[in-house]
SELO-483176 format. One record per atom (N, C-alpha, C, O): residue in one letter; x, y, z. Coordinates in pm, whole numbers, plus 32768, in hexadecimal, padded with zeros to 4 digits. Layout:
N
AXYZ;...
END
This chain:
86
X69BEF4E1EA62;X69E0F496EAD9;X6A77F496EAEA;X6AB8F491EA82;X6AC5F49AEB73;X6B2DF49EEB90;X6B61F40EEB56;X6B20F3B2EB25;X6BD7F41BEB69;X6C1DF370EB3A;X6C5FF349EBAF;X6CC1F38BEBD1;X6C44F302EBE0;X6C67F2BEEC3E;X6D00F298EC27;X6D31F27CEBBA;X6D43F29BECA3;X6DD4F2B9ECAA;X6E1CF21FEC7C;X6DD6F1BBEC7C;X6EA4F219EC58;X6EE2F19AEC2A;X6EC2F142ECD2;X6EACF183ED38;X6EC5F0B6ECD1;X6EC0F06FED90;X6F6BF066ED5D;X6F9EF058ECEE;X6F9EF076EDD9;X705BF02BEDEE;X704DEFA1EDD9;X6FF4EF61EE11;X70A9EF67ED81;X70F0EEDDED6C;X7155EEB6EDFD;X71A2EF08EE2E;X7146EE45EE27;X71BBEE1EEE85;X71E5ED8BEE36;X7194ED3EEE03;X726FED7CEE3A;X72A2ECF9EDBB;X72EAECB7EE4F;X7326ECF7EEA5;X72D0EC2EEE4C;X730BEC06EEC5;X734DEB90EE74;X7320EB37EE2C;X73E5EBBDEEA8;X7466EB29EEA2;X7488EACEEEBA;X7500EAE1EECA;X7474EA67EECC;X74A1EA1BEF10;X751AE9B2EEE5;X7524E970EE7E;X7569E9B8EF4B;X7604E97BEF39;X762BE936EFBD;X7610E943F035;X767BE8E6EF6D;X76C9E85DEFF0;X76EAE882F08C;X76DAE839F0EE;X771AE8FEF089;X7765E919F0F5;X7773E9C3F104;X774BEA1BF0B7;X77C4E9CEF195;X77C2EA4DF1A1;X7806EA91F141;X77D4EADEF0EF;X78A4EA69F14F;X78F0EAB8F0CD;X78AEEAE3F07F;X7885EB57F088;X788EEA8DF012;X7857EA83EFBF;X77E4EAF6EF9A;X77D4EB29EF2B;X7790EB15F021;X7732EB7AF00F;X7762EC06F042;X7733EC76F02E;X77B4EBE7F078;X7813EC61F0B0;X7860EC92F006;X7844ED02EFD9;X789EEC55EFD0;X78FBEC8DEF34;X786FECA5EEE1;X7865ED12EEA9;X7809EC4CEED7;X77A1EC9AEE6E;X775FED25EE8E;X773EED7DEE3F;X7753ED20EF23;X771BEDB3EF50;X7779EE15EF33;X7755EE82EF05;X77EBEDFBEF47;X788AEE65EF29;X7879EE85EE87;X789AEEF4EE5F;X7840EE19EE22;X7850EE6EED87;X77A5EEA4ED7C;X7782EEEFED20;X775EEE81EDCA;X76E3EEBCED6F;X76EBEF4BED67;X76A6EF85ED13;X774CEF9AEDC9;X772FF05AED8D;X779AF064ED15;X778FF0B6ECBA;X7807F002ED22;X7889F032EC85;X782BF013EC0A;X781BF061EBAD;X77E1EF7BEC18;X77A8EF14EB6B;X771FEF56EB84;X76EDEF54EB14;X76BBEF96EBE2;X7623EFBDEBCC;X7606F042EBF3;X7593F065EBD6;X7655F0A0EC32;X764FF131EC78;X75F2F11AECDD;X75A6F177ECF7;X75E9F0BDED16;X758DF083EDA2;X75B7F0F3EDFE;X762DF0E8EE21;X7573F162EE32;X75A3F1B1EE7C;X759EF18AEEEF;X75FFF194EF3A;X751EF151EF17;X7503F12EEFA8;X7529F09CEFE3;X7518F041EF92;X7550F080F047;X7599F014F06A;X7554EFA4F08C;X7503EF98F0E9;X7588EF26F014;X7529EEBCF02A;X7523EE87F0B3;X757DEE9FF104;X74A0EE2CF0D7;X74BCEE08F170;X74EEED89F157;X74E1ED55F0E8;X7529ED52F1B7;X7535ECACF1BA;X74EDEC68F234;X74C4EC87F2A4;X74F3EC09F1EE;X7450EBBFF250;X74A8EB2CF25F;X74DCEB0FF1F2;X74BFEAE3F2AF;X74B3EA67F2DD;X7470EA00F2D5;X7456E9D2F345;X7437E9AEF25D;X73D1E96EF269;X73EBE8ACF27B;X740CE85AF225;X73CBE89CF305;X73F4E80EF32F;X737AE788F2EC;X72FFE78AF2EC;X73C4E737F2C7;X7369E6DEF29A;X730BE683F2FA;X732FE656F367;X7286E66FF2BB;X724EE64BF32F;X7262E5DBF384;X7269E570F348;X7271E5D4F423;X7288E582F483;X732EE59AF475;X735CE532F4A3;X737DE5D6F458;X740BE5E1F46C;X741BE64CF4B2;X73EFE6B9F48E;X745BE63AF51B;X74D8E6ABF553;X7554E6CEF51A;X7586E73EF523;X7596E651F4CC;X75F3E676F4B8;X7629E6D0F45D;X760DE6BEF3E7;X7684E746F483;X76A4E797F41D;X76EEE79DF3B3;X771CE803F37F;X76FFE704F385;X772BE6AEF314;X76C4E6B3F2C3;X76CFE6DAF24F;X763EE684F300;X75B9E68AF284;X7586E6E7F27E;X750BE6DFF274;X75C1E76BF27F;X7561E7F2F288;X757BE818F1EE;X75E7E7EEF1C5;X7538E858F19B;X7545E8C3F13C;X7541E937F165;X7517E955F1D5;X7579E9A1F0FA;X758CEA10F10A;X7519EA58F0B5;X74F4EA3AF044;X74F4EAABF0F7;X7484EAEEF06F;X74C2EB85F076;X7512EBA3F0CE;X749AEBDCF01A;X74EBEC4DEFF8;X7479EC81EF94;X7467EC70EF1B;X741AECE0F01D;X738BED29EFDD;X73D8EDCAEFB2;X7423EE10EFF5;X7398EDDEEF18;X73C3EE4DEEF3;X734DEEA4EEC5;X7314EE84EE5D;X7329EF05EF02;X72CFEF55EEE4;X72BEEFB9EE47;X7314F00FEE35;X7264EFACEDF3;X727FEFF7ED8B;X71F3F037ED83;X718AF01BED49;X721DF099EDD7;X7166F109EDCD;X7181F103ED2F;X7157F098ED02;X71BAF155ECCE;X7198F167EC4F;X7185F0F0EBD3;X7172F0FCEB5A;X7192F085EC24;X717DF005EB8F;X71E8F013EB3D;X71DDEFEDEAC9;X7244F03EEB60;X72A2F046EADF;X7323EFDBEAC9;X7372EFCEEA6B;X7311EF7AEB78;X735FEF2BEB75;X733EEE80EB07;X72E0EE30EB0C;X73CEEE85EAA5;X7385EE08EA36;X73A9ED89EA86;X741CED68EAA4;X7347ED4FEAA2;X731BECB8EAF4;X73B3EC4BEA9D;X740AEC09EAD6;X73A2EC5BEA30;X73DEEBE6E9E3;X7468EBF1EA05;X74A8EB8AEA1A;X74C7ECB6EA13;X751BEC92EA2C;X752FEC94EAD1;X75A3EC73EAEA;X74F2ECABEB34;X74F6EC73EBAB;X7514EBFAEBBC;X7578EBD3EBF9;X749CEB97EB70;X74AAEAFDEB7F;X754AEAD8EB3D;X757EEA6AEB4D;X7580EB36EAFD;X7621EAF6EA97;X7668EB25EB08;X76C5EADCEB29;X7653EBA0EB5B;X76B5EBB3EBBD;X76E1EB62EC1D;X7755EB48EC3C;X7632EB1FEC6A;X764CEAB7ECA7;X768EEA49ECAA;X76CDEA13ED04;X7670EA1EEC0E;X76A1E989EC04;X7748E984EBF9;X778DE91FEBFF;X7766E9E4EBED;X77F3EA1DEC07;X7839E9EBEC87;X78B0E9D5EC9A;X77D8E9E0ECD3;X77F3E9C5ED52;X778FE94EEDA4;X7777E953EE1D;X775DE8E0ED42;X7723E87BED2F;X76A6E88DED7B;X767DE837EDC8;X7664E909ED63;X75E6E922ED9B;X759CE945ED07;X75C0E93EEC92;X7514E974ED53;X74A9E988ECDC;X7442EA0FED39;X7428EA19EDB1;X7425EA52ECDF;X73AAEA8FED08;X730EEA59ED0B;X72D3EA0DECBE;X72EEEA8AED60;X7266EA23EDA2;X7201EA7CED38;X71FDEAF2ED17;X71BFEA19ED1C;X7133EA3DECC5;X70E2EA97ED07;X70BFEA91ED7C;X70C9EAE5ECBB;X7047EB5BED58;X6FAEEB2BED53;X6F5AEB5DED9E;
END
């Protein structure tokens, strides 16, 4: 029987603010060889407009699994975020 192919990992960030997800997206290709460019997502808290209570999320695609979760979550907190549980 064939072996069924690896599924892609996506590790999603989440951090305070834009900066913030803007400088972590800038090191993930120097600290992980992230070739492809993380997206950033906007995520507003619920019933707020304001773009004071928004988080930043910062989805990074890893077709091969090779990205290590633990040091993602150390990257984040770097920048007083955490990686979201999948």
């Amino acid at each position: 029987m064939p072996e069924n192919g690896r599924v892609s990992e996506r590790h999603v960030l989440v951090l305070p603010d834009r900066d913030s997800a803007e400088e972590l997206a800038g090191e993930l290709p120097d600290r992980f060889g992230v070739a492809e460019q993380p997206q950033l997502v906007r995520d507003s808290l619920a019933g707020e407009d304001d773009a004071e209570d928004a988080q930043w999320l910062v989805v990074v695609e890893d077709p091969d699994g090779r990205l290590d979760a633990t040091a993602l979550d150390e990257l984040a907190a770097e920048y007083e975020g955490w990686l979201e549980a999948p």
